[in-house]
Residue, then its C-alpha position, 0 to 999 in steps of 0.5 A: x500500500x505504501x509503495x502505491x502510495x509512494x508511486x502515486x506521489x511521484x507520478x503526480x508530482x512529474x506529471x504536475x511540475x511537467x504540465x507547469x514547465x510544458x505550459x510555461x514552454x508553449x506560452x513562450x513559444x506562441x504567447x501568454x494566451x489563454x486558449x494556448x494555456x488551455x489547450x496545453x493543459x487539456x492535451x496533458x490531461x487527456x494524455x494521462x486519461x487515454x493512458x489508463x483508459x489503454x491499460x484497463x481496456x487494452x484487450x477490449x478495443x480494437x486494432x484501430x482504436x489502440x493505434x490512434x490511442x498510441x499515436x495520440x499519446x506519442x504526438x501529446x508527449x512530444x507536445x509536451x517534450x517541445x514545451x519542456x525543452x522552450x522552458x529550459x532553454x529560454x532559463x538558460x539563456x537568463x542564466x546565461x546572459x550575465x555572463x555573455x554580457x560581462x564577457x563582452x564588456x571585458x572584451x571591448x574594453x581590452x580591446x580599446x585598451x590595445x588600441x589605446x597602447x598602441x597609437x601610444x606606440x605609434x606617437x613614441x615610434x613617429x618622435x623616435x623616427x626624426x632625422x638626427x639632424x631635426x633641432x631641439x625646438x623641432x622636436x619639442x614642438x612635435x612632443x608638445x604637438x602630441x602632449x595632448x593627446x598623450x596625456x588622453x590616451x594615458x587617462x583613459x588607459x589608467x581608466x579601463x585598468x581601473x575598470x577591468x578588475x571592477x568587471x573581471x570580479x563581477x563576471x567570476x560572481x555571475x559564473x558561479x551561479x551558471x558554474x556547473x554547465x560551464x563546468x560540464x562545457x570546460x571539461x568536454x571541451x564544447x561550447x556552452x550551448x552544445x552542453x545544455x543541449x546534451x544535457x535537455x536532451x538527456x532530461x527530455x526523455x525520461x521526464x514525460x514519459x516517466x511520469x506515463x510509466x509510473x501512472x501506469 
């Protein structure tokens, strides 16, 4: 009794948080409507109904009547499968985005920071290339010339080196909360997207269909 009890629970329990997270998935997929809502709430309940109705009548029915119930029920899971795979993918992506966000920001500013560096370099380079023959006031004229710009380059490279730590911390923070699946994408050597889609495609099958076997 306990047992059935227990098997009961368990499926209830996969069955209902399947229906929420299928649900949530087609709502996102073509929009928070009630008669989507509706429609996705009634396929899931008449799946588990056409699942028992099989299972006590199986012998009873004819040929053409438990094939259409087989195929109703497969196309129903995979309803439910699309949906389920929507809500994890769209929960992925927001756990994600911080981390995608930070990293571009890091990137942009070591980007502009090599920039910076170098036309710093190009100013050291075009001093040092005058002829040996250029005046002393030749030359403090081009340095003056370029003392301005300098000095800006300088104040928005001491600008992006306070920045980076600033960013560089934030972006460890935001990892750790998508650590495990960057963890999964490291250790595999895959992008991070392939990794969550291995491991959704891992979740999809045993969730819906799981939730039929122990209702049966």
């Amino acid at each position: 009794m306990i047992f059935i009890l227990l098997t009961f629970i368990a499926a209830f329990t996969i069955e209902v948080i399947g229906t929420y997270i299928s649900v949530y998935g087609l709502v996102s997929l073509f929009g928070a409507n009630w008669s989507i809502i509706a429609m996705a709430v009634s396929l899931d309940f008449g799946k588990i109904i056409v699942v028992s109705f099989l299972y006590k009548n199986w012998k009873d029915i004819g040929f053409a009547m438990r094939s259409y119930a087989i195929f109703a029920t497969f196309v129903t899971m995979i309803i439910t499968s699309a949906g389920a795979f929507s809500f994890l993918s769209g929960e992925f992506q927001k756990a994600i985005l911080g981390t995608q966000e930070g990293a571009l920001k890091v990137e942009v500013l070591k980007n502009q920071q090599a920039k910076y560096e170098e036309r710093k370099k190009q100013i050291d380079a075009q001093i040092a290339a005058l002829p040996e023959k250029t005046t002393v006031n030749q030359r403090l004229r081009l340095m003056n010339g370029f003392k301005a710009e300098q000095q800006d380059l300088q104040n928005k490279i001491a600008e992006i080196d306070k920045k980076l730590p600033e960013l560089q911390t934030a972006q460890i923070g935001v990892e750790a909360k998508a650590g495990p699946i960057l963890y999964i994408a490291k250790a595999f050597d895959i992008p991070v997207e392939s990794a969550v889609k291995w491991v959704i495609a891992m979740i999809i099958p045993v969730f819906d269909p799981l939730a039929v076997f122990l209702i049966i």
